[in-house]
C-alpha positions as CSV (number, residue, x, y, z in Angstrom):
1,X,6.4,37.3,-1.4
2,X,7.1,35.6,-4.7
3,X,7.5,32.4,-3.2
4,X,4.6,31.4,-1.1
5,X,6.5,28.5,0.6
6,X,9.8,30.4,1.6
7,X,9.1,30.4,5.2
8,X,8.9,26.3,5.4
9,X,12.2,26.5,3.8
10,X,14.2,28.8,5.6
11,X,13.0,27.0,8.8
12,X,15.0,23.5,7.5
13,X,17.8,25.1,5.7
14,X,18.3,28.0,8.0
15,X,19.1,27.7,11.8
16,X,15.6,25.7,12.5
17,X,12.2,27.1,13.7
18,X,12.9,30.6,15.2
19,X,16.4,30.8,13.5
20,X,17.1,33.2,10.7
21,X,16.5,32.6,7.1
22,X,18.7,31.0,4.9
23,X,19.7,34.2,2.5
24,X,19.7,36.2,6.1
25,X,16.7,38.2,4.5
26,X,15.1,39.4,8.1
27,X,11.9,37.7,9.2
28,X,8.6,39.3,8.5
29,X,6.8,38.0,11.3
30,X,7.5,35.4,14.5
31,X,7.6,32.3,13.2
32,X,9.3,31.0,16.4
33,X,5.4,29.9,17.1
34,X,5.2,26.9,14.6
35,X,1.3,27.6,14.7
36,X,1.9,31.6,13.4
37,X,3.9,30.0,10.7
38,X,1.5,27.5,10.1
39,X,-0.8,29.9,9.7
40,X,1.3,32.3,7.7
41,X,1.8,29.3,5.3
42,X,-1.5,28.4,4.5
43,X,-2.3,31.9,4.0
44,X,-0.3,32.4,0.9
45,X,-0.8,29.4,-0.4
46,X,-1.9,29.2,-3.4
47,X,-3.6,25.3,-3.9
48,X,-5.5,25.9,-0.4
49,X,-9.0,25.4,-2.1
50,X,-7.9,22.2,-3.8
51,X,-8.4,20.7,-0.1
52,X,-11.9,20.6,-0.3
53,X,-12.6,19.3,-3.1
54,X,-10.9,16.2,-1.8
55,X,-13.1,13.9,0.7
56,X,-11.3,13.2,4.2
57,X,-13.7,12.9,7.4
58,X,-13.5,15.5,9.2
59,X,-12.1,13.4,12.3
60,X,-9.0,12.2,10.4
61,X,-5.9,13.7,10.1
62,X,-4.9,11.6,6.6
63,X,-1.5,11.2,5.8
64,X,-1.4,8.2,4.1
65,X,-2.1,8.8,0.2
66,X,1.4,7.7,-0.4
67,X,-0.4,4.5,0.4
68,X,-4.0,5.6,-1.3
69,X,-5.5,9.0,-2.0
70,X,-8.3,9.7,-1.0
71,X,-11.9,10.5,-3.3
72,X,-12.3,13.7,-5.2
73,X,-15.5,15.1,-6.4
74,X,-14.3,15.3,-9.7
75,X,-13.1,11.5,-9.7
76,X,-16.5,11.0,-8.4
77,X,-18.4,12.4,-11.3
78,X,-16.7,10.6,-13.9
79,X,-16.9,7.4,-11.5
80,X,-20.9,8.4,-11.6
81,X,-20.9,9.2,-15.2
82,X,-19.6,5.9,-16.7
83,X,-22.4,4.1,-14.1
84,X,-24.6,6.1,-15.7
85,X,-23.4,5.2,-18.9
86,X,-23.7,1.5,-18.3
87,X,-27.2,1.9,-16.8
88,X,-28.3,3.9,-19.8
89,X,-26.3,2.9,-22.5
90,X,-25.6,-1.1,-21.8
91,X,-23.4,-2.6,-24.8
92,X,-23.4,0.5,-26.8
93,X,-21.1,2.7,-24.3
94,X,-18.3,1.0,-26.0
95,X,-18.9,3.3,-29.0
96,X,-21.5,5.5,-28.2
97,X,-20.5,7.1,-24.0
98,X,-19.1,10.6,-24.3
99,X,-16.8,9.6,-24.6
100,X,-16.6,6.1,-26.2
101,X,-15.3,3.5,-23.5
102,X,-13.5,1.9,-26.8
103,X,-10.6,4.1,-26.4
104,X,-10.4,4.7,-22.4
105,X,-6.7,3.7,-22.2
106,X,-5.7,5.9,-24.9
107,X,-7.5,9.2,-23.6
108,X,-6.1,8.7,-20.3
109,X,-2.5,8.0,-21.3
110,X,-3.1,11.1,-22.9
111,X,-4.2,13.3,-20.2
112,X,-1.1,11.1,-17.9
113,X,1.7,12.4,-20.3
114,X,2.1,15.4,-19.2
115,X,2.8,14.6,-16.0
116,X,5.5,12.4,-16.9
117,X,7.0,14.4,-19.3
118,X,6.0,12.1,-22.5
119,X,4.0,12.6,-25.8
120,X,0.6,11.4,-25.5
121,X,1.2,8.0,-27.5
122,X,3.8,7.5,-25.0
123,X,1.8,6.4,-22.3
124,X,-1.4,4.0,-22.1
125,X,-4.0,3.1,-19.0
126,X,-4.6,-0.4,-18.2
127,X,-3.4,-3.8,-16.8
128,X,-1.8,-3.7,-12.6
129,X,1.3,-2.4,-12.0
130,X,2.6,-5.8,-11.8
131,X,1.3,-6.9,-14.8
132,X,3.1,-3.9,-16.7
133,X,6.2,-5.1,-15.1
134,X,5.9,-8.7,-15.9
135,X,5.0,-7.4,-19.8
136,X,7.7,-4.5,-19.9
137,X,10.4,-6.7,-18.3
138,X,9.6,-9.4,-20.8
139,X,9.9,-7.7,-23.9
140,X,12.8,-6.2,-23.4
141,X,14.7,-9.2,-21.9
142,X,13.1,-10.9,-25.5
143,X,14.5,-8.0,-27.3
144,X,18.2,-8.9,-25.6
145,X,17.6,-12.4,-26.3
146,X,17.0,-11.4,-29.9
147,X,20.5,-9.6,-30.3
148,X,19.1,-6.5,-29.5
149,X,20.4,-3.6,-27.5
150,X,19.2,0.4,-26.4
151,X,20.3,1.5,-29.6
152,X,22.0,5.5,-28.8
153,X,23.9,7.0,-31.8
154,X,25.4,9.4,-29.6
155,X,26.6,6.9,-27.0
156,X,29.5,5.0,-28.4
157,X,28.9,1.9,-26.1
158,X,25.1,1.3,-26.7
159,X,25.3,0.8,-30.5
160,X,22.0,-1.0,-30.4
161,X,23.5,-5.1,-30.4
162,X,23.8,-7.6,-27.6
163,X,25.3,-10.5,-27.4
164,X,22.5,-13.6,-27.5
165,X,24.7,-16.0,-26.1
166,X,25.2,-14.0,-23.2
167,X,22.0,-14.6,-20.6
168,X,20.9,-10.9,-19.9
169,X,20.6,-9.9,-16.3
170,X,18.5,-7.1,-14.6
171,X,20.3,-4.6,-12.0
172,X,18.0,-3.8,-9.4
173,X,18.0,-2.9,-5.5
174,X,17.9,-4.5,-2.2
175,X,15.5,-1.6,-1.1
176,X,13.0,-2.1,-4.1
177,X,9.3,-2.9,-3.3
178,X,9.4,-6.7,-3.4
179,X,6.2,-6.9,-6.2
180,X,9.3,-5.8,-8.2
181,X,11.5,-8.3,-7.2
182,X,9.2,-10.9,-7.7
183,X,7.9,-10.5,-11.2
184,X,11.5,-9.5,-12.6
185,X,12.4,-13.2,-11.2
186,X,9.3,-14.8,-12.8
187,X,10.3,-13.2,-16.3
188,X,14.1,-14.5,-16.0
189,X,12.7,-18.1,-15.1
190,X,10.2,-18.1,-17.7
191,X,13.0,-17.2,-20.0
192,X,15.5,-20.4,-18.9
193,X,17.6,-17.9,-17.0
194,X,18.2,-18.3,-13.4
195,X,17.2,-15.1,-11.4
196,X,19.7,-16.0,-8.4
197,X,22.7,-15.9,-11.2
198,X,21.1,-12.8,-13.2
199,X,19.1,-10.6,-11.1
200,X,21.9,-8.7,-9.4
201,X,21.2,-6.0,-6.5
202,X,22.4,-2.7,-5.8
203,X,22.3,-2.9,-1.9
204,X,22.1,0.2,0.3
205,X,25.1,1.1,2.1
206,X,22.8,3.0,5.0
207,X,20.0,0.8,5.3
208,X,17.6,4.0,4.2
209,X,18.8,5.1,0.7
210,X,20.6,4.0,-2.6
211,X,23.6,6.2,-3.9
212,X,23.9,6.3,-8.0
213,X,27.5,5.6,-7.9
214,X,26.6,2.0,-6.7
215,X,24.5,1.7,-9.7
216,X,27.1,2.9,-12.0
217,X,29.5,0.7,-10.0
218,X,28.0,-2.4,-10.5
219,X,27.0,-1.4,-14.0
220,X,31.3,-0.9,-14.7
221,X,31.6,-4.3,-12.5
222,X,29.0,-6.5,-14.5
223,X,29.0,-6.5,-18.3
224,X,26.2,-8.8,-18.6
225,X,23.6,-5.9,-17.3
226,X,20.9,-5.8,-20.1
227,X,18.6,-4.3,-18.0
228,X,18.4,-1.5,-15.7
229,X,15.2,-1.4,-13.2
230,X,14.5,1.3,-10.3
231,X,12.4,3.3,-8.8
232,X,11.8,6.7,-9.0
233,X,11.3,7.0,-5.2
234,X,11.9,4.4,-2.5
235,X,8.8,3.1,-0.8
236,X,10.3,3.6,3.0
237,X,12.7,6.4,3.2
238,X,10.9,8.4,-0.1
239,X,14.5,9.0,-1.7
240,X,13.8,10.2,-5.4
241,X,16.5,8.7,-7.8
242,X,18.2,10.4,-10.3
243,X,16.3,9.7,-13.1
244,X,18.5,11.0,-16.1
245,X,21.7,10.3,-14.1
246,X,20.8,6.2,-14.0
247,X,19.4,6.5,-17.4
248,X,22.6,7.8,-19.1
249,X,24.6,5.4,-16.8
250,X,22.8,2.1,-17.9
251,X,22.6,3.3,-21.5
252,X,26.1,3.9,-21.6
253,X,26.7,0.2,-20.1
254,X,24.5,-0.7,-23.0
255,X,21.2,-1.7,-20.9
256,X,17.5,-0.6,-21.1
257,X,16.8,2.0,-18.6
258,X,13.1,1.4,-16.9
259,X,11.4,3.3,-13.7
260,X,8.6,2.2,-11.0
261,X,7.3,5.3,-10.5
262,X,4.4,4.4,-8.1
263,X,5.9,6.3,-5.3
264,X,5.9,9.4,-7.4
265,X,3.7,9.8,-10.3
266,X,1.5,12.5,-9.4
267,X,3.8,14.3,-6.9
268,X,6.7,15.1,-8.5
269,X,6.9,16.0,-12.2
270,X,8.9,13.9,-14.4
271,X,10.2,14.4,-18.0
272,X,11.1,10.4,-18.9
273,X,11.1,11.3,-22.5
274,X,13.6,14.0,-22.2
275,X,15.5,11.8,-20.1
276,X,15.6,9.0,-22.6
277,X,13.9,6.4,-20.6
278,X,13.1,3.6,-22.1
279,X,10.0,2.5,-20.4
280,X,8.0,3.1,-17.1
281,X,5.2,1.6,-15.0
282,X,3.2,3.2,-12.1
283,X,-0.2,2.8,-10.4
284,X,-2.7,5.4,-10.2
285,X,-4.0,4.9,-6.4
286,X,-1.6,6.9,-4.4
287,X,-0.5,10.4,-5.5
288,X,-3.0,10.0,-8.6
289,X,-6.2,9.6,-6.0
290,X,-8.0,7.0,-8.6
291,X,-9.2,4.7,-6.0
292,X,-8.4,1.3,-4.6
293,X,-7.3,-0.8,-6.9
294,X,-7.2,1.7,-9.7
295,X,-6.1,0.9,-13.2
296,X,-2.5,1.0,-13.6
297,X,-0.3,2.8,-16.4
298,X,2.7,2.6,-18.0
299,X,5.6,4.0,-20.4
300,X,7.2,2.9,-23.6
301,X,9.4,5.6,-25.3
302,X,8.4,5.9,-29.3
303,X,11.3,4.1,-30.4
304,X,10.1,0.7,-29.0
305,X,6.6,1.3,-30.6
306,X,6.4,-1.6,-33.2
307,X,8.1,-4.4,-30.4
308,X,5.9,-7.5,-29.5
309,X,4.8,-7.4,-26.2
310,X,6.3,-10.0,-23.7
311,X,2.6,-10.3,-22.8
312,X,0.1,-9.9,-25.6
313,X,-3.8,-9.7,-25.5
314,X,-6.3,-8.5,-27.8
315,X,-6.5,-5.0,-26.4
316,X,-3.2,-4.2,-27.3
317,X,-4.0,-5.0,-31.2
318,X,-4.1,-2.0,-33.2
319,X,-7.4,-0.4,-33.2
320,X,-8.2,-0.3,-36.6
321,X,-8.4,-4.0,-37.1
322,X,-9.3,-5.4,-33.5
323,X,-13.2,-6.1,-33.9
324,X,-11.9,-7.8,-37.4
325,X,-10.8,-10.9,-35.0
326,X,-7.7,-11.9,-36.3
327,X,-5.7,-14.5,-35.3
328,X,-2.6,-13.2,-35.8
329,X,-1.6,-10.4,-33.5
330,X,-1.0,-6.7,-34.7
331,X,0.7,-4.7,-32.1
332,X,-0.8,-1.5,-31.7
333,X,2.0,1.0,-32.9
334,X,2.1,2.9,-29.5
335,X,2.0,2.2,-25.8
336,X,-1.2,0.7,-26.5
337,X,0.1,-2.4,-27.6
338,X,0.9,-2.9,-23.7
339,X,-2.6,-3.3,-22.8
340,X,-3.4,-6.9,-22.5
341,X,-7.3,-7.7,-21.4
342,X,-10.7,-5.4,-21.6
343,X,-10.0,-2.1,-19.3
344,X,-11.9,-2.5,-16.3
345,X,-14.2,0.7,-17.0
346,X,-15.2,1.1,-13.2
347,X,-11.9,1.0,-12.1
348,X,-10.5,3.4,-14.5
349,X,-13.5,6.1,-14.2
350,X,-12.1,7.5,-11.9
351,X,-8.7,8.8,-13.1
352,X,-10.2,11.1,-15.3
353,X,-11.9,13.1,-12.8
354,X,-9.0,12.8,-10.7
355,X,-6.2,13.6,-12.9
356,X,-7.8,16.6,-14.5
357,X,-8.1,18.1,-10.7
358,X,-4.1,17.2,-10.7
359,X,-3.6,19.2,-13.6
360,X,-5.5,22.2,-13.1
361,X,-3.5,22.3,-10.0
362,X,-0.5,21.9,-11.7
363,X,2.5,19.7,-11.5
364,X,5.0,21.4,-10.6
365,X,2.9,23.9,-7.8
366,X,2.2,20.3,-6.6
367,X,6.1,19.8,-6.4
368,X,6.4,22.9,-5.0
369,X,3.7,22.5,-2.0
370,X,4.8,19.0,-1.3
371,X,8.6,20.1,-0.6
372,X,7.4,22.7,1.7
373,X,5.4,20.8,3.3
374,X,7.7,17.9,4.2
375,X,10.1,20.9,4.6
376,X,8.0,21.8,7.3
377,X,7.6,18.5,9.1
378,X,11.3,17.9,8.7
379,X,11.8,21.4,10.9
380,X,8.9,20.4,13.4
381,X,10.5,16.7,13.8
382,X,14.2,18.3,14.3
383,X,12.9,20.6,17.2
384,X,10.2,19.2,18.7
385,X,11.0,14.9,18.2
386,X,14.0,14.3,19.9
387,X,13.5,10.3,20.1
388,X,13.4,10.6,16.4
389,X,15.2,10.1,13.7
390,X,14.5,11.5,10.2
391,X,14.9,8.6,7.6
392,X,14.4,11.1,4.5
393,X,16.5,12.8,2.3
394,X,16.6,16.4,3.4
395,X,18.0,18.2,-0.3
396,X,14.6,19.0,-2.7
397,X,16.5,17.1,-5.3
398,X,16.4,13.2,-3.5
399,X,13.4,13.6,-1.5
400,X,10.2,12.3,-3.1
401,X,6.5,12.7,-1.6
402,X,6.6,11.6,2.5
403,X,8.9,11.6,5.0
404,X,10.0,8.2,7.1
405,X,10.5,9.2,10.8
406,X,12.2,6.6,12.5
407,X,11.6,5.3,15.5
408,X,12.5,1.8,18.0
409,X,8.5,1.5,18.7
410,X,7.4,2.6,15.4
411,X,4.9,0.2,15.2
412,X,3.4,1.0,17.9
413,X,3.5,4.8,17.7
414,X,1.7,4.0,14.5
415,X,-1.6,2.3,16.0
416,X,-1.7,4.9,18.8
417,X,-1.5,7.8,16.1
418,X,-4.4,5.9,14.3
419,X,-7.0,5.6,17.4
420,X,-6.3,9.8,17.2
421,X,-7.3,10.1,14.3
422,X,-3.8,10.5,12.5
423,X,-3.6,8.2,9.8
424,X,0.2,6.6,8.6
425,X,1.5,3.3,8.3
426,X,4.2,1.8,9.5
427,X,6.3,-0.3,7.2
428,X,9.5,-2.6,9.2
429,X,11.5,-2.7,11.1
430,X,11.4,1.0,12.4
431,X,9.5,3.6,10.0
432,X,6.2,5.6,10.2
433,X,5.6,6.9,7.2
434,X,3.8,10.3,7.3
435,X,2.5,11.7,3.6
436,X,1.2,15.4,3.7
437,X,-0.2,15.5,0.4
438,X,-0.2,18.8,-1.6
439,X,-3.5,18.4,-3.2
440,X,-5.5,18.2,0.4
441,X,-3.5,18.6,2.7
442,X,-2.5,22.1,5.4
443,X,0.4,23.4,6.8
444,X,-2.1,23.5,9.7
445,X,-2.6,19.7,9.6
446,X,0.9,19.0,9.5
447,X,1.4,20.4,13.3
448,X,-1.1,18.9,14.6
449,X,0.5,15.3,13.1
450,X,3.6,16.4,15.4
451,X,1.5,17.4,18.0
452,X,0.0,14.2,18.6
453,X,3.7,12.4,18.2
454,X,5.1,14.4,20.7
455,X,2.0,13.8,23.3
456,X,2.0,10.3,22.6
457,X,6.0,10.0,23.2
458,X,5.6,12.4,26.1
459,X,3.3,10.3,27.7
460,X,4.2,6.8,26.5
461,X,1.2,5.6,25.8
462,X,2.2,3.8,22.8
463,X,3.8,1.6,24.8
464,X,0.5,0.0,25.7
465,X,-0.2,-1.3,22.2
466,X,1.0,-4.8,20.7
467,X,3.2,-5.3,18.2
468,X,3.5,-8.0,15.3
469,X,-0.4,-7.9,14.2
470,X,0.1,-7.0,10.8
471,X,-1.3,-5.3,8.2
472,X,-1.6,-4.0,5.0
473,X,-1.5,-0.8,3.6
């Protein structure tokens, strides 16, 4: 079979579990049993030994790395190794660790890139998530303010000026993560401009997803639009945007094009430089597997290289001069010069253990694994979860890492899924999100997920548990 994942496929595009395959090849074996095709799938699979390599008890069924990964033993080791390194080495692992601590956010941007699609100088390690929103945000709002548009030869609308009379607002959308929200809205205040006049909102016209003609809409309806801000996937439903489509649409309208990628870097492959994005942001504890709290990463297309950041520290000074303590500021000429404060080396040790295991897996075998797997909850959930509804986007093309089963007592299913074993999270007013990750998890595991949803509905014992307690995750 050339591809591996076929079956998982045919059993959402086709006529279900049982039904006949989507090219109306015949079947090669009874996958009306969801267990034989389980099975089946987990025998051809090609990452199956990744799984252990990855730590998860052995009474949990863990489908929550959308949320945060779990420990490999290669982000282990180089967790151990710079510990070591600090033990042994004190002051001097700055310069002397193999390798030097001095350049941490460099060498990890570079082993990042490819995953995004960018050239190494492209992408740099450190700050939150937040912060590289607050600093990205900034300097390009600063670069409007300065007359100063995404400059596109080939686009006759972005000829590289704005207006600085003209108050530049951010396009957004009502289904964002609010972190995103709220640091876009700090930056406009900061700037004299008021965020309820200049942040404007794409909202959702199904409560679940965001359709790109609303952003092109409002981009055609608002001339004002300096820049454009979106996620690559949705945090509830898991929708994955059209990267190059909203890039070419906010260009066109003569606005920056920027991503949060948190809900996809790691899982599905991305090519922003191809796409012409202007800059990106992401966090490295979810589909990345860095641990809590990981150092977060970010984006800035070679064009921009040279800008002052919105939010400068001595980190981002170029290398060559920083220990000459300066006072004036010399941005780094690369994404570099977005790194404000001293990494935090125990919070970025582990990335590197973890990202090389991501890339000797491969990206887009990852992509391919993830699909089939939610391709194969989606089936189970259709046949087998009749109170539920499936919150997702079904084509390859707009679905992203997880799958958002709706239900009324979502919450609740939640908690009783967790006391068996069968972790998720539930995230308002309806939604249990459920994230079979490529890297660690079976085709196997994802069964037994429905399996204990359909015995706790069966049996309403969910129904027991409270509601309104809270909760991170």
């Amino acid at each position: 079979m050339d591809d591996p994942y076929a079956p998982a496929r045919d059993a959402l595009v086709g006529d279900g579990l049982g039904g006949g395959a989507a090219d109306g090849d015949a079947r090669e074996f009874d996958d009306a049993d969801p267990a034989v095709l389980a099975a089946r799938l987990d025998d051809a699979d090609p990452l199956s030994a990744f799984a252990d390599r990855y730590h998860v008890p052995g009474d949990r069924l863990y489908m929550d790395g959308n949320s945060l990964g779990p420990a490999s033993d290669a982000a282990l080791a180089s967790l151990d190794r710079v510990v070591d390194e600090w033990r042994e080495r004190l002051i001097s692992g700055w310069t002397d660790a193999d390798p030097p601590w001095f350049s941490v956010g460099e060498r990890l941007g570079d082993a990042l890139a490819p995953l995004v699609g960018a050239d190494p100088a492209e992408v740099v390690v450190g700050n939150s998530i937040t912060v590289n929103i607050h600093t990205l945000i900034g300097t390009f709002l600063d670069e409007l303010l300065a007359g100063n548009g995404p400059e596109r030869a080939e686009v006759e609308a972005a000829d590289g000026s704005w207006d600085p009379s003209v108050d530049p607002a951010v396009l957004a959308n009502g289904l964002d993560f609010p972190s995103d929200h709220y640091a876009i809205r700090a930056q406009l205040r900061q700037r004299g401009i008021d965020p309820d006049e200049k942040l404007r909102v794409v909202e959702s016209r199904d409560g679940r997803t965001i359709d790109p003609r609303d952003v092109e809409a409002a981009l055609a309806a608002h001339d004002d639009v300096g820049i454009v801000f979106m996620p690559t996937a949705l945090y509830r439903s898991g929708q994955l945007f059209d990267v190059p489509r909203i890039t070419e649409a906010a260009h066109e309208a003569g606005a920056y094009a920027g991503f949060d990628a948190a809900h996809s870097a790691g899982a599905v492959p991305h090519r922003f430089g191809e796409s012409g994005v202007d800059f990106a942001v992401w966090c490295t504890y979810k589909y990345l597997n860095a641990g809590p709290g990981s150092v977060g990463a970010l984006f800035v297309a070679e064009r921009h290289h040279g800008l002052t950041p919105a939010l400068t520290g001595w980190w981002g000074h170029e290398k060559a001069t920083q220990f000459e303590m300066n006072m004036e500021y010399t941005p780094a000429d690369s994404a570099g010069a977005w790194q404000i404060g001293t990494p935090p080396l125990l919070a970025a040790a582990p990335l590197e253990g973890s990202v090389e295991l991501l890339r000797e897996a491969g990206i887009d075998r990852l992509r391919a694994k993830s699909l089939a797997l939610t391709d194969f909850l989606i089936a189970l959930a259709d046949d087998r979860l009749p109170e539920v509804s499936v919150g997702t986007p079904r084509e390859h093309a707009v679905r992203g890492g997880h799958v958002a089963l709706e239900h009324p007592d979502a919450e609740r299913l939640s908690a009783a899924l967790k006391d068996r074993g069968v972790v998720v999270d539930f995230r308002p007013p309806n939604v249990v999100r459920v994230c079979p990750a490529a890297p660690y998890t079976s085709f196997a595991d994802v069964l037994e997920v429905v399996d204990e949803i359909e015995a706790i509905l069966d049996s309403g014992v969910h129904e027991k548990y409270a509601t309104g307690e809270g909760g991170v995750t």
